[in-house]
N, CA, C and O of each residue as an XYZ file, in Angstrom:
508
protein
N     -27.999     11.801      3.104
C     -26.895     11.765      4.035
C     -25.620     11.334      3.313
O     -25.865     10.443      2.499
N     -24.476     11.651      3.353
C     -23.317     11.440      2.865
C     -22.905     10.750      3.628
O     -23.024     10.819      4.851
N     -21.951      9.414      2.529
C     -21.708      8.390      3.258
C     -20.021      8.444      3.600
O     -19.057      8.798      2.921
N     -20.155      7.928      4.957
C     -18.471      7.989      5.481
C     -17.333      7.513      4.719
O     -17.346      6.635      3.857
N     -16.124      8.347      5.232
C     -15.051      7.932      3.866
C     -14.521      6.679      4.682
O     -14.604      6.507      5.898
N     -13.972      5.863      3.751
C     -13.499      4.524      4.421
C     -12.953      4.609      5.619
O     -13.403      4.023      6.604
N     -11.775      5.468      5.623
C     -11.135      6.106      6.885
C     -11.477      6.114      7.987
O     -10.786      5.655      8.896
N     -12.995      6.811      8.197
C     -13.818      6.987      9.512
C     -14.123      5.568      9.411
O     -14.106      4.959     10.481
N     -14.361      4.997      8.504
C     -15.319      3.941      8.504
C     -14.173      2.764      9.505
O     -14.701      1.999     10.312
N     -12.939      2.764      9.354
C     -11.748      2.248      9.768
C     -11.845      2.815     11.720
O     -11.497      2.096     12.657
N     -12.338      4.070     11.831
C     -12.635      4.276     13.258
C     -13.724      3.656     13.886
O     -13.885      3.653     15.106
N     -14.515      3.103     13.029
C     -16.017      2.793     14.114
C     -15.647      1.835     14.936
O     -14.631      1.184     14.694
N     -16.358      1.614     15.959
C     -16.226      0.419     16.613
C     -16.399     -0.726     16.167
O     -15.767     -1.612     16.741
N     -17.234     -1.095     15.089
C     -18.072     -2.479     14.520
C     -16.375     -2.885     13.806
O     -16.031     -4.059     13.669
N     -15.484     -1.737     13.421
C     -14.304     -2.488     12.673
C     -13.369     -2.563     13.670
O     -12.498     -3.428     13.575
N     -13.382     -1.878     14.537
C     -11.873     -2.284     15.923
C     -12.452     -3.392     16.595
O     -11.565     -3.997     17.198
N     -14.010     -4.117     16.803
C     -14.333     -4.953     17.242
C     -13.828     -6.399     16.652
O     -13.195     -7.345     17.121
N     -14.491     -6.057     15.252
C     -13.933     -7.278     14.076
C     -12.616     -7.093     14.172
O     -12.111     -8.046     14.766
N     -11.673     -6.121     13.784
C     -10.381     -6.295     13.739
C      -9.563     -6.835     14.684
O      -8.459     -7.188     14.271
N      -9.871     -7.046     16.188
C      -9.378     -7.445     17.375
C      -9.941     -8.670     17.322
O      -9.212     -9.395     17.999
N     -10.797     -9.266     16.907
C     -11.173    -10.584     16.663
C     -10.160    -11.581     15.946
O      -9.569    -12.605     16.290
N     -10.236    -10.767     14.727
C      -9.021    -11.151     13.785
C      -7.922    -11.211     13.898
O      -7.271    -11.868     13.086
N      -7.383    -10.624     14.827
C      -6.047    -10.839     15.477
C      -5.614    -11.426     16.522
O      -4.463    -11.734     16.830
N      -7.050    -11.637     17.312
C      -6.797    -12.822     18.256
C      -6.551    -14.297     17.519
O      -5.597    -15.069     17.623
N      -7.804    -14.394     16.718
C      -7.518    -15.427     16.160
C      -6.050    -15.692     15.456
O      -5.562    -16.820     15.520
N      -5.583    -14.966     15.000
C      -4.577    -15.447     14.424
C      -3.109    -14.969     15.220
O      -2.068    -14.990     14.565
N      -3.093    -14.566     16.576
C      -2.753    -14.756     17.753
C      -1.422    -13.908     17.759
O      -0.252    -14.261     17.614
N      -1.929    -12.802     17.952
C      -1.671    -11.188     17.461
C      -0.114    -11.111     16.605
O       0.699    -10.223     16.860
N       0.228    -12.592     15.176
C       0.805    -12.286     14.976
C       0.738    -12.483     13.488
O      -0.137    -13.135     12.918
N       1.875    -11.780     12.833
C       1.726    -11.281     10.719
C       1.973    -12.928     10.658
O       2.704    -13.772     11.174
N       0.619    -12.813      9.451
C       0.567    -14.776      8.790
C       1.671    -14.943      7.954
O       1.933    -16.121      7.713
N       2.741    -13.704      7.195
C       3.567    -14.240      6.714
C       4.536    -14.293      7.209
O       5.146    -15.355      7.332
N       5.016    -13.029      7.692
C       6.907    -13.255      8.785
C       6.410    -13.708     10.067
O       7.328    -14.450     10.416
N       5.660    -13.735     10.874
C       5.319    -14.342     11.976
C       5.620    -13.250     13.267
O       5.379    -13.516     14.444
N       6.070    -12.254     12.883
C       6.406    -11.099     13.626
C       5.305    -10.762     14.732
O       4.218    -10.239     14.488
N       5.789    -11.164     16.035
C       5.010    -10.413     17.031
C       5.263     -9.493     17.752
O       4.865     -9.483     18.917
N       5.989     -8.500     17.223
C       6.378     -7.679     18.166
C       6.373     -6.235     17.065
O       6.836     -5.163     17.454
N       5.658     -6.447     15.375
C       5.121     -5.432     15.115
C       4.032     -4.669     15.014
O       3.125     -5.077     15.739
N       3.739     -3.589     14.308
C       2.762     -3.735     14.425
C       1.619     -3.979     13.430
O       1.929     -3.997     12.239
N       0.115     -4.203     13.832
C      -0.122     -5.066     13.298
C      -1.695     -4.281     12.206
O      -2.345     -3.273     12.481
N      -1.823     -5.010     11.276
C      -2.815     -4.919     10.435
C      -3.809     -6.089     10.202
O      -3.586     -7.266     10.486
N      -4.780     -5.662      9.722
C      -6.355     -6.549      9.410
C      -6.005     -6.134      7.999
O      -5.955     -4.914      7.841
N      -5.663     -7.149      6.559
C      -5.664     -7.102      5.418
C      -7.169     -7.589      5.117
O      -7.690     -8.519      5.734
N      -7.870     -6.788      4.005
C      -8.971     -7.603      3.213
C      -8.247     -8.212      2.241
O      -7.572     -7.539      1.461
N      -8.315     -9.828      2.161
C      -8.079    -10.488      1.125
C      -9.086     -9.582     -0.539
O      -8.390     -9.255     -1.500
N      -9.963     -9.437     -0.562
C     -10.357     -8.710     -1.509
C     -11.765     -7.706     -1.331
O     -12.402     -8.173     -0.388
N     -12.200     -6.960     -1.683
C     -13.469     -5.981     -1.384
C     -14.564     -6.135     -2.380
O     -14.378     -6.347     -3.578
N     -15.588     -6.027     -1.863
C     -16.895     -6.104     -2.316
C     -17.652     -5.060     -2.030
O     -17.710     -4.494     -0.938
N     -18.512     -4.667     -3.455
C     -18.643     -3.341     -3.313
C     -19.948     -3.148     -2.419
O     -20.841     -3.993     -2.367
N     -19.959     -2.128     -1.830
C     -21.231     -1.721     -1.175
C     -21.392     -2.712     -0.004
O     -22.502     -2.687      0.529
N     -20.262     -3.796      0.618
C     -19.869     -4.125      2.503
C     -19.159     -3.127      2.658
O     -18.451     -2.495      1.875
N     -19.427     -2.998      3.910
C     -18.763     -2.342      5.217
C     -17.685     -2.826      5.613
O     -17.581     -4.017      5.320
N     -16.686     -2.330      6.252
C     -15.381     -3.300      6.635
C     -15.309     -4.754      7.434
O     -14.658     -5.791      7.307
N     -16.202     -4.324      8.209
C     -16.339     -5.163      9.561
C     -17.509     -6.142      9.226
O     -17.842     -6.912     10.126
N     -18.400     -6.221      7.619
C     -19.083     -7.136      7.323
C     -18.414     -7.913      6.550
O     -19.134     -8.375      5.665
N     -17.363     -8.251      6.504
C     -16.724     -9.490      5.636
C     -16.714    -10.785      6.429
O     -16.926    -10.726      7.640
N     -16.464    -12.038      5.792
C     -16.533    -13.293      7.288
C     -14.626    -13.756      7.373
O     -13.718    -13.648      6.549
N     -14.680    -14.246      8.697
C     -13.153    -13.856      9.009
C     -12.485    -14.932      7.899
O     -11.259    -15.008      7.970
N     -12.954    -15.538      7.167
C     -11.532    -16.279      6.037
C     -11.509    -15.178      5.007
O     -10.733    -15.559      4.131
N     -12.133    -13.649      4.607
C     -11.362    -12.707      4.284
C     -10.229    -11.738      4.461
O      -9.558    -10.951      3.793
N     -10.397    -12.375      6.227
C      -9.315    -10.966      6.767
C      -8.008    -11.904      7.294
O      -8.060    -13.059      7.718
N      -7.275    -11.369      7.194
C      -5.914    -11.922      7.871
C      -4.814    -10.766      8.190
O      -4.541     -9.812      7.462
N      -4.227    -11.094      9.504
C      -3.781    -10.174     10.215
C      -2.340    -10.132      9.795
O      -1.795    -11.226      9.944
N      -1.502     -9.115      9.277
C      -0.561     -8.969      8.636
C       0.612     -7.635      9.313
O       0.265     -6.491      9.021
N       1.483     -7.722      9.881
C       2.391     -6.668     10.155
C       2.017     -5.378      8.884
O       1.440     -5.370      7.796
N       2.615     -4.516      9.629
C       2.653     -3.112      8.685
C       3.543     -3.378      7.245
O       3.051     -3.429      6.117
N       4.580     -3.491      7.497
C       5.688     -3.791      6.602
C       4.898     -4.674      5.516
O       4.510     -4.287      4.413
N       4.708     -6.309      6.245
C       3.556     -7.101      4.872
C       3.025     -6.699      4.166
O       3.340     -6.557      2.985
N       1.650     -6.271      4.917
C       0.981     -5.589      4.658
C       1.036     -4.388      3.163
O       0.314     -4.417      2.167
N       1.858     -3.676      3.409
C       2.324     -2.576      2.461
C       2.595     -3.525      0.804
O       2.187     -3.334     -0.341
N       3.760     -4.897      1.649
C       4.508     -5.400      0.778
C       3.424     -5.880     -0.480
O       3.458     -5.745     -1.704
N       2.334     -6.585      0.590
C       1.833     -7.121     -0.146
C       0.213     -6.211     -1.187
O      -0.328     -6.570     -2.232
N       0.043     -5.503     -0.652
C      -1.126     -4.153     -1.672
C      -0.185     -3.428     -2.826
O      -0.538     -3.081     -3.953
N       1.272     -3.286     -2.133
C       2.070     -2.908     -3.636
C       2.241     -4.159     -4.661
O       2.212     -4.053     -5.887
N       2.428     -5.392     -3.912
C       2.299     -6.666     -5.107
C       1.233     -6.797     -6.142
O       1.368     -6.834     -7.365
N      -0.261     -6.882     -5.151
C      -1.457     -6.809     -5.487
C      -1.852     -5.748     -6.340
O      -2.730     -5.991     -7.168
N      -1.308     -4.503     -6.277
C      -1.186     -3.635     -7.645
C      -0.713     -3.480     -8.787
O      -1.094     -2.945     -9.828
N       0.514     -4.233     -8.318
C       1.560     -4.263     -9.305
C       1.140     -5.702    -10.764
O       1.299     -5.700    -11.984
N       0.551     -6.775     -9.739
C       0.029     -7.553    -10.298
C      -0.944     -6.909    -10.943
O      -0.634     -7.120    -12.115
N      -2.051     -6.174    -10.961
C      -3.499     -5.765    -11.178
C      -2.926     -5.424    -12.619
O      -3.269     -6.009    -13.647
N      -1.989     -4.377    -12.542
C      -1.391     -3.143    -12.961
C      -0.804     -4.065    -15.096
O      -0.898     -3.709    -16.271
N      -0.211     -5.409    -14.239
C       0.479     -6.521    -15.258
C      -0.464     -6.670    -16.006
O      -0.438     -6.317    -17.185
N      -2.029     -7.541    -15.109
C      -2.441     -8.106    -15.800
C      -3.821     -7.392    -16.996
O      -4.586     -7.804    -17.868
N      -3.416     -5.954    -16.218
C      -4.059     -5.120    -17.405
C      -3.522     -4.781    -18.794
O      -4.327     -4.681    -19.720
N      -2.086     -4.578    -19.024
C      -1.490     -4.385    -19.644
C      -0.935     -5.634    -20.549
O      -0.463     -5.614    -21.686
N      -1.151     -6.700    -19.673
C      -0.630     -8.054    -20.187
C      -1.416     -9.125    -19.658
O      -0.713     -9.709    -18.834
N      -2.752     -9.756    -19.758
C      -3.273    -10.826    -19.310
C      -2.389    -12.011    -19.764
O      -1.836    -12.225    -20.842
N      -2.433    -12.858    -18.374
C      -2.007    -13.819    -18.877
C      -2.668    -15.339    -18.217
O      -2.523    -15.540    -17.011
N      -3.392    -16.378    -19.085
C      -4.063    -17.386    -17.827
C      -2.937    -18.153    -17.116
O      -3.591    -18.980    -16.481
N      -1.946    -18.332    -16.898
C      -1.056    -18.481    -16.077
C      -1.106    -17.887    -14.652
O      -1.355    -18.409    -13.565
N      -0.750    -16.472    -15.058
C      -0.789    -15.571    -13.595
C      -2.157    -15.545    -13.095
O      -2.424    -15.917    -11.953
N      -3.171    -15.050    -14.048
C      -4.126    -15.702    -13.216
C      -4.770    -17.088    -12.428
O      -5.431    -17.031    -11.391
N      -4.476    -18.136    -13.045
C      -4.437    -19.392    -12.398
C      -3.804    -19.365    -10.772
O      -4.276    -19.959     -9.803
N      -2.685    -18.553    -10.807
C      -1.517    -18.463     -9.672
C      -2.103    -17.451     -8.793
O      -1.961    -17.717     -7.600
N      -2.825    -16.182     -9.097
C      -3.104    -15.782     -8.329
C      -4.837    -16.243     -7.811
O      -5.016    -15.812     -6.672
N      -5.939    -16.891     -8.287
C      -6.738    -17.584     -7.662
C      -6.002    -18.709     -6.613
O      -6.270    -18.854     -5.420
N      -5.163    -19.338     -7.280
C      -4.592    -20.304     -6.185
C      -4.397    -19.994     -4.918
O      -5.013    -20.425     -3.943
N      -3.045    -18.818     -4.970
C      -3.096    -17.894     -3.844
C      -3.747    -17.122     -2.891
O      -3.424    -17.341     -1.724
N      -4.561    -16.297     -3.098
C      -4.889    -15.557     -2.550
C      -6.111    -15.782     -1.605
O      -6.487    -15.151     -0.616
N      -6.603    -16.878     -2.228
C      -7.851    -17.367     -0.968
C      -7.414    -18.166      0.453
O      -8.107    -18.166      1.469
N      -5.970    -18.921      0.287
C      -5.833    -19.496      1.499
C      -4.336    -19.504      2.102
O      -4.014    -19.170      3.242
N      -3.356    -20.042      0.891
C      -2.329    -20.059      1.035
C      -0.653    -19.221      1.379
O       0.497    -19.490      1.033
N      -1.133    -18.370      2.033
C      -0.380    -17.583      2.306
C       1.389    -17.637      2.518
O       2.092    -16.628      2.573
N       1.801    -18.795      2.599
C       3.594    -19.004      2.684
C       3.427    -18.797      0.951
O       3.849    -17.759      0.440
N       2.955    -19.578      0.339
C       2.872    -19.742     -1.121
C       2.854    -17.824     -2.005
O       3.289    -17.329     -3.045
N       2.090    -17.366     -0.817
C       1.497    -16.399     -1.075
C       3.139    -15.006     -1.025
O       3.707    -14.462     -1.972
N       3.397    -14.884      0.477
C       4.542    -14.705      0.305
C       5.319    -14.594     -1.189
O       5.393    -13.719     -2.052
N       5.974    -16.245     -0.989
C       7.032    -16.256     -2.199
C       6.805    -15.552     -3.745
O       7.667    -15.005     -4.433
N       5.539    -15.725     -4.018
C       5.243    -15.077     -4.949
C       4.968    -13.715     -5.258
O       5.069    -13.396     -6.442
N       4.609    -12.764     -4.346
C       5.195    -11.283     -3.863
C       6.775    -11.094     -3.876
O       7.343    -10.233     -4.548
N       7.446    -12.062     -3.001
C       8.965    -11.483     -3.751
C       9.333    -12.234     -5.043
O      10.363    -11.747     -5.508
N       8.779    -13.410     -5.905
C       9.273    -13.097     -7.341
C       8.564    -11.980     -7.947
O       9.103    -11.440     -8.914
N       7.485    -11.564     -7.550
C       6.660    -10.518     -8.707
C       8.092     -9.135     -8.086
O       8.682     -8.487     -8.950
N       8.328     -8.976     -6.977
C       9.217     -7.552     -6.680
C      10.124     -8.057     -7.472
O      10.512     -7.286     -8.350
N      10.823     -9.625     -7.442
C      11.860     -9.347     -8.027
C      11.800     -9.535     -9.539
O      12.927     -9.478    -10.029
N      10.942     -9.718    -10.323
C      10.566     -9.731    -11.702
C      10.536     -8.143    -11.983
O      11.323     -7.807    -12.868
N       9.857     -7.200    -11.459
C       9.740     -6.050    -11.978
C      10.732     -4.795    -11.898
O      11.035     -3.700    -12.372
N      11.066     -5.992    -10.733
C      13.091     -4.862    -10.442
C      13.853     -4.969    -11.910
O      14.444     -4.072    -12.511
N      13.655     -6.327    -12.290
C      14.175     -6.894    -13.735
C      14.365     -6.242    -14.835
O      15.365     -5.919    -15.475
N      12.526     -6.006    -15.037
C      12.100     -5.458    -15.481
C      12.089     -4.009    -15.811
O      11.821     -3.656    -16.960
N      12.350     -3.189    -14.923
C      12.605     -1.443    -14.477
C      13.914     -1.502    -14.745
O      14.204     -0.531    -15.444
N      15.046     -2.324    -14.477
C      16.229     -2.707    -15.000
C      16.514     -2.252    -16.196
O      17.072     -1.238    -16.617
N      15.820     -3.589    -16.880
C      16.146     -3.693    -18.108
C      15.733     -2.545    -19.076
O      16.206     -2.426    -20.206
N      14.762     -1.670    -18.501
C      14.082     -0.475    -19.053
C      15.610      0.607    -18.834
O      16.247      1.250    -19.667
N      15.719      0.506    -17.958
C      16.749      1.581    -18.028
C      17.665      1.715    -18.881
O      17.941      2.638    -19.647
N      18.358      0.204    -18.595
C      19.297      0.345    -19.594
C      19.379      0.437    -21.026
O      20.405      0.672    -21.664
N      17.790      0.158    -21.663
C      17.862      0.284    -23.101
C      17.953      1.700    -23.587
O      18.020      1.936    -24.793
């Protein structure tokens, strides 16, 4: 049997069940701008291979506006993206810190990484 693409897997009920959980709890509003009046997303803090969406336990998921959301999977790449090209135990130290609980913390450090690589793409240009 061929297994469902994440997508569908994003339609079943077992994940609109969990996902409405997750957003009650965190009381249908984004953990970083506090926005209740957008709309809204279930972020996986990180994936494990071979769970299902809706089998993670809720201190993985946190409910994040669209906009966040985006902001923050382009950070999370962009970071990935660094620390392939450039490990460093610093950034990693910073991002274990982050990413398991602290989310204001979490924030700020998404807009220095945007604004480090704006810098960065900058400074590329102009050479």
């Amino acid at each position: 049997m061929k297994s469902k693409s994440y997508r569908s897997k994003l339609l079943d009920p077992r994940w609109q069940r969990r996902r409405l959980e997750i957003m009650q709890r965190d009381d249908f509003a984004c953990l970083l701008c506090q926005s209740e009046d957008k709309t809204l997303a279930v972020h996986h803090r990180a994936y494990l291979r071979g769970r299902e969406p809706w089998d993670y336990p809720a201190d993985a998921l946190v409910t994040l506006c669209d906009e966040c959301h985006k902001r923050v999977e382009v950070a999370l790449f962009r970071l990935r993206l660094h620390l392939t090209f450039e490990p460093s135990l610093d950034i990693l130290e910073r991002v274990e810190k982050f990413l398991p609980s602290n989310w204001e913390h979490f924030h700020r450090v998404v807009l220095a990484c945007e604004e480090k690589y704006a810098n960065t793409i900058a400074d590329q240009t102009e050479s």
